[in-house]
C-alpha positions as CSV (number, residue, x, y, z in Angstrom):
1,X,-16.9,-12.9,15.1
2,X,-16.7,-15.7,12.2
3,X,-12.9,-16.3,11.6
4,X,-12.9,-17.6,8.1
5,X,-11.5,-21.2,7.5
6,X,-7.7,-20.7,5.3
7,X,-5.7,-23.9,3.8
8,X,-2.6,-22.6,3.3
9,X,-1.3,-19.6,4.2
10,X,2.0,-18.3,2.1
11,X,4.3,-15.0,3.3
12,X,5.7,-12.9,0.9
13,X,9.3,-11.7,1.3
14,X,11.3,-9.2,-1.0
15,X,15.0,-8.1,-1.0
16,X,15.2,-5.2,1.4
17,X,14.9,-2.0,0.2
18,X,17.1,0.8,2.5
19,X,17.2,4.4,2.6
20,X,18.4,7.3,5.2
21,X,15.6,8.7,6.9
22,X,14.6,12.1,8.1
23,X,16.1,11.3,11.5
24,X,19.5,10.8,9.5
25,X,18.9,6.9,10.6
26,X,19.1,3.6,8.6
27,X,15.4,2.4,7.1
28,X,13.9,0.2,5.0
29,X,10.7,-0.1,2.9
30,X,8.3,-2.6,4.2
31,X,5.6,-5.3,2.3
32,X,1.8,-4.5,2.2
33,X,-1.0,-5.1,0.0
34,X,0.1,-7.8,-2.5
35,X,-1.7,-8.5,-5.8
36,X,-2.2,-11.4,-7.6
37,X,-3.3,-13.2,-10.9
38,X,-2.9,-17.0,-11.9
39,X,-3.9,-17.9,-15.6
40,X,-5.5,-21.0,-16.5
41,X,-2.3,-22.9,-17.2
42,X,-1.0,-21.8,-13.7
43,X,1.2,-19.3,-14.5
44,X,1.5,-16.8,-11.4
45,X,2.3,-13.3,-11.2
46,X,2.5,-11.4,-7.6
47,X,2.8,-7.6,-7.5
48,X,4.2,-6.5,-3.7
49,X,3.7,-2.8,-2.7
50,X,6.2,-1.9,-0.5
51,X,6.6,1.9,1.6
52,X,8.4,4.0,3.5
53,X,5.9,4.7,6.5
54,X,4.4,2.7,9.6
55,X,0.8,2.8,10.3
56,X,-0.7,1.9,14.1
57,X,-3.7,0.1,15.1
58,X,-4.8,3.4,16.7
59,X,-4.8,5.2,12.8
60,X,-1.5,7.1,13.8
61,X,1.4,6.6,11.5
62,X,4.9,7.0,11.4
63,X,6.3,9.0,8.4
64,X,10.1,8.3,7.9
65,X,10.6,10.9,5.0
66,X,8.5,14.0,4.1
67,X,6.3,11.8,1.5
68,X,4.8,8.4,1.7
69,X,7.0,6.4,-1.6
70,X,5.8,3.4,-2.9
71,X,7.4,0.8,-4.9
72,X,7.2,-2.3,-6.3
73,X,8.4,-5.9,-6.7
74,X,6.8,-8.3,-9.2
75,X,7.4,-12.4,-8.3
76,X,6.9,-15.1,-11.4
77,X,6.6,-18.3,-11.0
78,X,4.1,-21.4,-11.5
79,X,1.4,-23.0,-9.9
80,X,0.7,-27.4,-9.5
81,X,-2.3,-29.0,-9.2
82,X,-2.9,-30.0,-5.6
83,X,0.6,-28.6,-4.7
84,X,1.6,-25.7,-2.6
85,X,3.0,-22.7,-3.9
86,X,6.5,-22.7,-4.5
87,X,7.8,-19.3,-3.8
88,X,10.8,-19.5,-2.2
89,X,11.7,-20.4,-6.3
90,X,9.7,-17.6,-7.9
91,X,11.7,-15.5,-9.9
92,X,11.7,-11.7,-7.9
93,X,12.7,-8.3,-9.7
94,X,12.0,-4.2,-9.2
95,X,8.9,-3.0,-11.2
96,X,10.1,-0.2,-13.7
97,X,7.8,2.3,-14.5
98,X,7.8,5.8,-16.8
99,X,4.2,7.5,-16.6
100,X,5.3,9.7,-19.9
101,X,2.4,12.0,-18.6
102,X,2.9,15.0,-15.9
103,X,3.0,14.7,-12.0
104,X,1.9,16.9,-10.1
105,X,3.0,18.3,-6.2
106,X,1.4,15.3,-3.8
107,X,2.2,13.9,-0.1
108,X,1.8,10.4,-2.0
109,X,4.2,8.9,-4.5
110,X,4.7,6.0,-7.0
111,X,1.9,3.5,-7.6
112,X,-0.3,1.9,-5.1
113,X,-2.9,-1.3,-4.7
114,X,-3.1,-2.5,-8.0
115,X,-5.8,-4.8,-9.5
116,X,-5.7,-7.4,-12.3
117,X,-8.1,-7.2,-15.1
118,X,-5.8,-9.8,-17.3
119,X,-2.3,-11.6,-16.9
120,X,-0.7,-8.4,-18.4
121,X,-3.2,-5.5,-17.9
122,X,-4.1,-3.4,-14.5
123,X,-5.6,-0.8,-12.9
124,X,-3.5,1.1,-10.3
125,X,-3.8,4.2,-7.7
126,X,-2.0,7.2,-8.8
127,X,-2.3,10.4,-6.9
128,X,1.0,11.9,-8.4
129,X,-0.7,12.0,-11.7
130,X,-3.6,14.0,-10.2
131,X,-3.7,17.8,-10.8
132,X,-4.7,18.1,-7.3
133,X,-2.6,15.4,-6.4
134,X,-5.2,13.1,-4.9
135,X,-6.0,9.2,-6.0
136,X,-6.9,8.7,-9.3
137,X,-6.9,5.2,-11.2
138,X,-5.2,4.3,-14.1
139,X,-5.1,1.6,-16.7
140,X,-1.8,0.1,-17.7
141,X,0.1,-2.7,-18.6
142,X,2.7,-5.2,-17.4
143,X,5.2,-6.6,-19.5
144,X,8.1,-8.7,-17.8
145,X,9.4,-6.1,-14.9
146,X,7.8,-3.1,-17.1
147,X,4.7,-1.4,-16.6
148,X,3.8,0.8,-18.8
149,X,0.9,2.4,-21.2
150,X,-0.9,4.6,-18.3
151,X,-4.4,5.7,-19.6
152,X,-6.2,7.7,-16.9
153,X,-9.9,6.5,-16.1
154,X,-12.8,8.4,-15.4
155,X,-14.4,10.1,-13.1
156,X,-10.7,11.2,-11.9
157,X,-11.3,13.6,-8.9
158,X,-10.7,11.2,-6.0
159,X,-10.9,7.4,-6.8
160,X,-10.0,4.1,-5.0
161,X,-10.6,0.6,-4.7
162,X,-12.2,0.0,-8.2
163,X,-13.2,-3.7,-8.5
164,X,-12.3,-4.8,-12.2
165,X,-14.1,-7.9,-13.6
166,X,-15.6,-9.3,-17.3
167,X,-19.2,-9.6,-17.5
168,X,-20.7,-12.3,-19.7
169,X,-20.0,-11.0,-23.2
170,X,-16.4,-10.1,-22.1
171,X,-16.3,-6.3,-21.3
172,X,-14.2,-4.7,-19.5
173,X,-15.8,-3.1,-16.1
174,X,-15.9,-2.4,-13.0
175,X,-17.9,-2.0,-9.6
176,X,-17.5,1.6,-8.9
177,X,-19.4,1.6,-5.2
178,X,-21.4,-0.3,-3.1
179,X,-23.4,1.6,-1.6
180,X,-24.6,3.4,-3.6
181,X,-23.8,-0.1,-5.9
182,X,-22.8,1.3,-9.3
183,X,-20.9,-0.4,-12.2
184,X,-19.2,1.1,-15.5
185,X,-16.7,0.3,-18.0
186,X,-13.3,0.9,-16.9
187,X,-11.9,4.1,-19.2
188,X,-15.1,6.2,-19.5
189,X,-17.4,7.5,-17.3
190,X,-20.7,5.9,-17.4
191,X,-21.7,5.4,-14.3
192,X,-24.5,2.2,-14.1
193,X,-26.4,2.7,-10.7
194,X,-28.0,-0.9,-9.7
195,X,-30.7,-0.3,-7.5
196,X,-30.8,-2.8,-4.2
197,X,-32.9,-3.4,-1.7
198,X,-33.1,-1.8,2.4
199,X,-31.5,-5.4,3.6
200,X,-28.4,-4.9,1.3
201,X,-28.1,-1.4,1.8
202,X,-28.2,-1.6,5.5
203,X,-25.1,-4.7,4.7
204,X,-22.8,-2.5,2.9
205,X,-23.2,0.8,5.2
206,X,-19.3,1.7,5.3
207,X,-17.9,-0.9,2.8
208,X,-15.7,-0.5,-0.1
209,X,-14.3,-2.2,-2.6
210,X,-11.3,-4.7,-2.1
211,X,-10.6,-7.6,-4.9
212,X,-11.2,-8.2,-8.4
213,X,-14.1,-10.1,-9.4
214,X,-13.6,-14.3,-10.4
215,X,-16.3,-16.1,-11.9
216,X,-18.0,-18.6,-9.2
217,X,-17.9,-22.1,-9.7
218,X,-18.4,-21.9,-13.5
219,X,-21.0,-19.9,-14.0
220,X,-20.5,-17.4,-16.5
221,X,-23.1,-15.0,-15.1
222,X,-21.6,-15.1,-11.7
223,X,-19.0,-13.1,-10.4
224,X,-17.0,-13.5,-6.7
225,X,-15.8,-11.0,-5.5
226,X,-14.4,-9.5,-1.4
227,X,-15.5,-5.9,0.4
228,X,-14.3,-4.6,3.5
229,X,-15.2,-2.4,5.8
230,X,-12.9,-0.7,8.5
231,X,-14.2,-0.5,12.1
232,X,-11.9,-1.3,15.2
233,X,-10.6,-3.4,12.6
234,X,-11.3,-4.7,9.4
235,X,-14.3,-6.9,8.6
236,X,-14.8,-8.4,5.0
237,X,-17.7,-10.2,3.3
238,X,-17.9,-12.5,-0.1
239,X,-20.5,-10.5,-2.5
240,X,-21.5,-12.3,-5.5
241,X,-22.8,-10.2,-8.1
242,X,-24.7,-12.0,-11.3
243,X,-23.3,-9.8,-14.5
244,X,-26.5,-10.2,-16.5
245,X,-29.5,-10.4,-14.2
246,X,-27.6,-7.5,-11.2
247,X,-28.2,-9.4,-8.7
248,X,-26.7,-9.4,-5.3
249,X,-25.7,-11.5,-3.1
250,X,-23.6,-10.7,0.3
251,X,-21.8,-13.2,2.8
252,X,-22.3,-12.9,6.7
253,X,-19.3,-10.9,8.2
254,X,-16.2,-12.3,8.7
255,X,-11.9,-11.5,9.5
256,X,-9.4,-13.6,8.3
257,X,-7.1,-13.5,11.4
258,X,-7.6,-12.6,15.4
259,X,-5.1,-10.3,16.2
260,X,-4.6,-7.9,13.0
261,X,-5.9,-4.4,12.5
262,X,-5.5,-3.8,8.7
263,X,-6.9,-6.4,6.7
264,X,-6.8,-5.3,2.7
265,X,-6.9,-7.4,0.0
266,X,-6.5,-7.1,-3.4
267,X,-7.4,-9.8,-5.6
268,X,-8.7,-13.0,-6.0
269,X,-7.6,-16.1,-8.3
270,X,-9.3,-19.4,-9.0
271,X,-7.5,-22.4,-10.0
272,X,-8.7,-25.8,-10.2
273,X,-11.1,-25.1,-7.1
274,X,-8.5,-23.2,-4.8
275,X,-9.0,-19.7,-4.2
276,X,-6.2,-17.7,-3.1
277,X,-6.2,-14.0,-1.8
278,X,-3.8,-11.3,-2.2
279,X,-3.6,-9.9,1.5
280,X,-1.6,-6.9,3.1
281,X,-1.7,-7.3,7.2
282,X,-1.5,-4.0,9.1
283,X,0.3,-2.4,6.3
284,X,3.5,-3.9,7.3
285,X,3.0,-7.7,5.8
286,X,2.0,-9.3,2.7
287,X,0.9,-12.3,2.5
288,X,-1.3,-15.2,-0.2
289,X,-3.8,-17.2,1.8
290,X,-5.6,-19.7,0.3
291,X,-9.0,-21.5,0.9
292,X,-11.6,-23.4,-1.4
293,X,-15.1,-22.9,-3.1
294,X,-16.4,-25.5,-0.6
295,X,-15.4,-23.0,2.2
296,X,-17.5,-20.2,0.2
297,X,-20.5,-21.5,-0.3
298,X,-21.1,-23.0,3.4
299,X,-21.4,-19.3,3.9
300,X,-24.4,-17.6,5.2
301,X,-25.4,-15.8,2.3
302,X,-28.5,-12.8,2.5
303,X,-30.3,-10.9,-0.7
């Protein structure tokens, strides 16, 4: 299996979040599934997701209070030219967060994997906001530590792992599923289907969605984006999707790192040429790599 080439690779770490456990023992909340957005002056947010739970290469998990809780710490900071990222000097603080909308009974709290459609505006998993209490997106916004402005998007019976991007006059969307591959605008539900061809549908059998979508090496109609797939472990592949003509592209298959079992990642961010990757690691460790167009394109790309 391809291991895919990485420049840098950066670990996330956040002040340690404690509670008492089920077991009446000292615990803590641990990192997973970062996300990320850089603007074009290099200004760098990084959302962390951290939880209350331990999950096994084997898909057994360890539950450390009667619900799964997750929360949130948001990093600032800026990004050079040709420098590495400076964490370690990133300013860190607690997401806030008030739905001002019901919640409903659910084995799964608080917000989970968000994706960036702009520097101040998501999408995020909420299942607590579900009548039924399973996942459901919702639109919102971040302002300093705050997010707020929930606006639930449809369909809203069970939904994950919307891909957000802006097609070439702008709009709003997203890439609803692969396979089936449908598109819509992010609020409503107006489903797109895209029809592809038996090579591409045999591809994406058991893929989902994973990152926002980037535009690829300045080409307005082109958008980059990662899938995954979960096997024995997780497999990804680049999919470039042209906005105006719906063409598909997809990558051969790949893994970032040898010895993992979860690999999810959130989001993708282009600046100057370097393209970094939010990525949680067996749902216990959060992490930006970083790699380069270059690296992309010397893919082996099918149709």
């Amino acid at each position: 299996m391809k291991i895919f080439p990485l420049n840098k690779i950066y670990p996330l770490f956040v002040p340690q979040l404690c509670f008492i456990d089920k077991y009446n023992n000292m615990n803590a909340f641990v990192e997973m599934n970062p996300s990320m957005f850089i603007t074009q002056e290099g200004t760098l947010t990084i959302l962390i997701r951290c939880v209350n739970y331990i999950k096994f290469y084997n898909k057994n998990f360890t539950m450390f209070e009667n619900v799964s809780k997750s929360e949130y710490y948001i990093m600032k900071g800026n990004i050079k030219d040709k420098e590495n990222l400076d964490i370690e000097n990133f300013n860190i603080e607690k997401i806030n967060y008030d739905y001002l909308i019901p919640t409903y009974p659910t084995f799964w709290k608080g917000l989970e994997d968000v994706r960036f459609i702009s520097h101040n505006k998501i999408i995020v998993t909420i299942p607590e906001c579900n009548t039924r209490g399973n996942p459901i997106i919702f639109s919102a916004t971040i302002n300093n530590q705050n997010i707020s402005n929930f606006s639930m998007c449809y369909p809203n019976i069970v939904e994950k792992n919307w891909m957000p991007y802006n097609d070439d006059l702008n709009n709003e969307k997203v890439i609803y599923s692969l396979n089936p591959f449908c598109i819509k605008n992010i609020i409503e539900e107006t489903l797109e289907k895209i029809e592809i061809n038996e090579n591409l549908k045999k591809l994406l059998q058991g893929y989902h969605g994973s990152t926002n979508g980037i535009i690829f090496e300045n080409n307005e109609e082109l958008r980059l984006f990662l899938i995954h797939v979960n096997k024995d472990k997780t497999y990804h592949r680049w999919l470039l999707f042209n906005v105006k003509t719906n063409d598909i592209s997809l990558s051969e298959e790949f893994i970032f790192f040898k010895n993992t079992y979860i690999e999810f990642t959130c989001s993708l961010c282009e600046f100057k040429e370097r393209i970094f990757i939010s990525i949680g690691i067996n749902d216990n460790k959060a992490f930006i790599i970083e790699t380069d167009i270059n690296s992309i394109k010397s893919c082996l790309f099918y149709n």
